[in-house]
Backbone as CSV, one residue per row, in Angstrom:
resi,resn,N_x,N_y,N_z,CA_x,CA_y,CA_z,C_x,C_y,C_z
1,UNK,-9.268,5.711,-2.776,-8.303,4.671,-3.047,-6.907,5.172,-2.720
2,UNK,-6.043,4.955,-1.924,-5.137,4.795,-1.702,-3.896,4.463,-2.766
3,UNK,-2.795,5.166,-2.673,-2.115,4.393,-3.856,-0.277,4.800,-3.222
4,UNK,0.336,3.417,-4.047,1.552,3.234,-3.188,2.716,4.043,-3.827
5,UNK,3.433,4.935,-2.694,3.938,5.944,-3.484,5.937,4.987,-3.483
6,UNK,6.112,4.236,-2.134,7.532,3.731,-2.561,7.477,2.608,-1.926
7,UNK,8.202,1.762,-2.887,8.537,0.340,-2.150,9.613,-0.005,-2.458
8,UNK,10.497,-0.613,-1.213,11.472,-1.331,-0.801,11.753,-2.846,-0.716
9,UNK,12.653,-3.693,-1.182,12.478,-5.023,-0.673,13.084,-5.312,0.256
10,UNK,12.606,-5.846,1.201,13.178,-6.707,2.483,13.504,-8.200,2.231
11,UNK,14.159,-8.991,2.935,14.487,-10.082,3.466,13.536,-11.370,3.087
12,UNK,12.782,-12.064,2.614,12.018,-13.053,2.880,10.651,-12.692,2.692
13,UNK,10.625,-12.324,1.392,9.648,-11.994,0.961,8.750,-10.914,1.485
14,UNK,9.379,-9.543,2.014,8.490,-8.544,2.773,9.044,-7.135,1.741
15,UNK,7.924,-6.514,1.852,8.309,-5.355,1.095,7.985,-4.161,2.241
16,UNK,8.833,-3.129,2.074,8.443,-1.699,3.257,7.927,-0.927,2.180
17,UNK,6.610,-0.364,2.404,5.748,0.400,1.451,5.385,1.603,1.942
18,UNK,5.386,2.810,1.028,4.978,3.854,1.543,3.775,4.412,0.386
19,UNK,2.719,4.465,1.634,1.464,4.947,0.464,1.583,7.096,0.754
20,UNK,0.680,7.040,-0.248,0.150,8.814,-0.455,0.443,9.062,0.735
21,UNK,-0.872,8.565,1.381,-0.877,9.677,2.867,-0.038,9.435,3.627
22,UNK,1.168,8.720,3.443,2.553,9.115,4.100,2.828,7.684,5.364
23,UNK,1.430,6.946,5.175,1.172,5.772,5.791,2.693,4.453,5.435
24,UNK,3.416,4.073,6.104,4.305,3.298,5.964,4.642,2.139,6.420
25,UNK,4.953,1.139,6.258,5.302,-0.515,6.990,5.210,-0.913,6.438
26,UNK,5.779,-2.556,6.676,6.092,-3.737,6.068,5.089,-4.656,5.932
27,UNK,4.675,-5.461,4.977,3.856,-6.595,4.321,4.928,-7.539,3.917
28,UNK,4.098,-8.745,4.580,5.048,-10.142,4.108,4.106,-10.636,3.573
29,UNK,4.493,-11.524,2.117,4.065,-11.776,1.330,4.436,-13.301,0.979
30,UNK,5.264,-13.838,1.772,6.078,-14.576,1.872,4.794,-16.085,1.730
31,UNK,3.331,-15.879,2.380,2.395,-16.433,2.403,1.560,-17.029,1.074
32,UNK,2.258,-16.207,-0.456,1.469,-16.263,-1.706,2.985,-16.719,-2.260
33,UNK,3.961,-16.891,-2.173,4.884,-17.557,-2.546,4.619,-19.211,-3.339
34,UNK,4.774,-19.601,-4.432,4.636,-20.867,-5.232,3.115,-20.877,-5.195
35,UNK,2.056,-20.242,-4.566,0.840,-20.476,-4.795,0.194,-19.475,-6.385
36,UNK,-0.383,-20.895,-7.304,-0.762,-19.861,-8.417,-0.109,-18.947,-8.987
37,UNK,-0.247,-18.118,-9.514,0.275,-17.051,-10.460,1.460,-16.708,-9.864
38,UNK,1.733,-16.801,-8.428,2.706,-16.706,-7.500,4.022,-17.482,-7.577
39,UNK,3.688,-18.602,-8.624,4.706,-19.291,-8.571,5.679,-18.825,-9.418
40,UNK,5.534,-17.778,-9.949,7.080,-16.875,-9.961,7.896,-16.097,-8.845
41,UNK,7.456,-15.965,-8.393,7.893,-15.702,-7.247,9.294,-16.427,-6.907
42,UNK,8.604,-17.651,-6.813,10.280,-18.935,-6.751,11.480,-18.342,-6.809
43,UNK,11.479,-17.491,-8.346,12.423,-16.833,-8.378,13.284,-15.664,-7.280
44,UNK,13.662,-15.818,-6.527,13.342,-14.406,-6.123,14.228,-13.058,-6.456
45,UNK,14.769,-13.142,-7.780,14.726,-12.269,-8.483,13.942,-11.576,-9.248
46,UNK,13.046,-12.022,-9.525,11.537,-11.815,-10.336,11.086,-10.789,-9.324
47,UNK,10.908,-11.512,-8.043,10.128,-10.965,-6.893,10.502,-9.471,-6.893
48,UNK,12.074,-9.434,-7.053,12.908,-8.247,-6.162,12.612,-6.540,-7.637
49,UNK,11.774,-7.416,-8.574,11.856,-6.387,-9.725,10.095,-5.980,-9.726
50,UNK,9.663,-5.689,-8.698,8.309,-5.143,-8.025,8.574,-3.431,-8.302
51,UNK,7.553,-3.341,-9.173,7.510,-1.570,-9.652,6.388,-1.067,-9.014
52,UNK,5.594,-0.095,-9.193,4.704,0.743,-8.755,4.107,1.076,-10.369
53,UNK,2.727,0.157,-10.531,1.952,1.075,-11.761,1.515,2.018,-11.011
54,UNK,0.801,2.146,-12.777,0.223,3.756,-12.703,-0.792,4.071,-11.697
55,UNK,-1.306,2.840,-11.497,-2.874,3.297,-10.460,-2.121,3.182,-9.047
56,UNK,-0.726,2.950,-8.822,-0.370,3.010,-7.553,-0.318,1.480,-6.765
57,UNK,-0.635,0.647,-7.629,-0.497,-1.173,-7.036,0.978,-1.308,-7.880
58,UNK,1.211,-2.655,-6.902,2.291,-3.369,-7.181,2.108,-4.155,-7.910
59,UNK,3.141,-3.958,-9.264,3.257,-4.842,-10.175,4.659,-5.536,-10.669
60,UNK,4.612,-6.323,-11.175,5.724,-7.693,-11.834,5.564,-8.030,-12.945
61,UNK,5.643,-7.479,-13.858,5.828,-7.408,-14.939,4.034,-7.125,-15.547
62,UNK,3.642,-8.009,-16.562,2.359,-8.095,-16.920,1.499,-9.162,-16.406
63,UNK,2.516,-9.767,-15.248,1.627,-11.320,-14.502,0.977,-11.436,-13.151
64,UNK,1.038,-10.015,-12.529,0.814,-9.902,-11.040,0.967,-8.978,-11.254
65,UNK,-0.149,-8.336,-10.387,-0.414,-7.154,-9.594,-1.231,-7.125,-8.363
66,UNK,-0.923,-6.109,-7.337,-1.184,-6.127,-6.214,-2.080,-4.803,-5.813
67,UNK,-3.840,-4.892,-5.165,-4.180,-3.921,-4.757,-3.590,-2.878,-4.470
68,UNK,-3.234,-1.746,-4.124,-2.643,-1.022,-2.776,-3.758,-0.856,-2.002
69,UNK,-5.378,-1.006,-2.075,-6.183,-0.810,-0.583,-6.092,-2.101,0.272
70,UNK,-5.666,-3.451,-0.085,-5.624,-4.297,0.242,-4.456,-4.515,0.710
71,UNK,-3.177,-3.810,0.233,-1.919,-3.702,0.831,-2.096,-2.404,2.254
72,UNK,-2.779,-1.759,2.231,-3.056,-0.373,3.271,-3.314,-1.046,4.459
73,UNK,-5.133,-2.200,4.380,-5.198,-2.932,5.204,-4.273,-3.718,5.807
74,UNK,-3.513,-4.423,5.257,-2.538,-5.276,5.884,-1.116,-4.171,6.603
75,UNK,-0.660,-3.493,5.969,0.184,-2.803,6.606,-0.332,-2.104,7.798
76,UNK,-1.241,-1.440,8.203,-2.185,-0.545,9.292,-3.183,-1.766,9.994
77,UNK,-3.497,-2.933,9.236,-4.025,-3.558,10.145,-5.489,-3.099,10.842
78,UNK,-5.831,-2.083,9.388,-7.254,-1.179,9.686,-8.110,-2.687,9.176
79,UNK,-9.652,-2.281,9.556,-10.966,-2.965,8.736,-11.440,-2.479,7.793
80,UNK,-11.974,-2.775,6.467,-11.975,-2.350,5.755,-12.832,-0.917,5.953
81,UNK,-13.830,-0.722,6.746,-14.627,0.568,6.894,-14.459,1.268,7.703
82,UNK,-13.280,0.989,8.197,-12.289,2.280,8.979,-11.541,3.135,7.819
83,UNK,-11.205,2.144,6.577,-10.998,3.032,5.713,-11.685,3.342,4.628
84,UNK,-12.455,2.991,4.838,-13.921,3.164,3.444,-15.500,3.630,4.210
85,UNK,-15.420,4.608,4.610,-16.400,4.890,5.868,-17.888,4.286,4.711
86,UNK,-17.815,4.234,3.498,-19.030,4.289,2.953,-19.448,2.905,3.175
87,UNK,-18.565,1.808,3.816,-19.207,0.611,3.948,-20.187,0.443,5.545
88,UNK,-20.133,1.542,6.386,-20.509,0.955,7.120,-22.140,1.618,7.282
89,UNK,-23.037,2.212,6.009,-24.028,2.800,6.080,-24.954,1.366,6.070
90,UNK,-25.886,2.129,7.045,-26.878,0.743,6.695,-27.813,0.580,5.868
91,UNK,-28.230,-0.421,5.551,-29.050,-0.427,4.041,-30.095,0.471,4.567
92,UNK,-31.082,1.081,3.007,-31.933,1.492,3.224,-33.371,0.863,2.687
93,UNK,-33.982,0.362,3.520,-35.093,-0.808,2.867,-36.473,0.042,2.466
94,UNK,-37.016,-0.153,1.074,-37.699,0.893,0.777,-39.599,0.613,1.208
C-alpha cells in the first residue's frame, strides 16, 4: 500500500501529491465536486483544509477520505496490477 507523504493545493480542484516512493503529480478532483458526500466541497475552503491521515489517505475532516492506492493509480496512470503484481496470478482450479 502506498501512502501519501505531501500534498499541495492547486487551482480548481487539483491537488500535487507526493507518495513514499517519491512518486509525484497532480489529481483533479474537480470531477467529485457537489456529488454526495462531496458536496462539501462547494466550499472551497473546506476543500483547501485536506490533511494526510495516519494510514497516508487524504482526509477532510471526519467526512471524506481518500484512498492513496487509488490516488497512485490516477496520478501514474498505472493498472491496478502493475501495481499490485498479486492481482495478476491466475486462479488455481482444484
Amino acid at each position: 500500500m502506498r501512502k501519501i507523504s505531501k500534498v499541495n493545493v492547486l487551482p480548481d480542484y487539483r491537488l500535487q501529491l507526493t507518495f513514499d516512493d517519491g512518486v509525484s503529480g497532480p489529481v483533479d478532483l474537480s470531477g467529485l465536486v457537489g456529488k454526495g458526500v462531496f458536496a462539501l466541497w462547494r466550499d472551497r475552503r473546506f476543500f483547501e483544509q485536506v490533511r494526510i491521515g495516519s494510514l497516508g489517505e487524504l482526509a477532510w475532516g471526519d467526512q471524506i477520505d481518500l484512498c492513496p492506492d487509488a490516488l497512485y493509480l490516477r496520478v501514474t496512470g498505472k493498472n491496478p496490477e502493475d501495481v499490485f503484481p498479486a492481482l495478476r496470478r491466475e486462479p488455481t482450479l482444484a
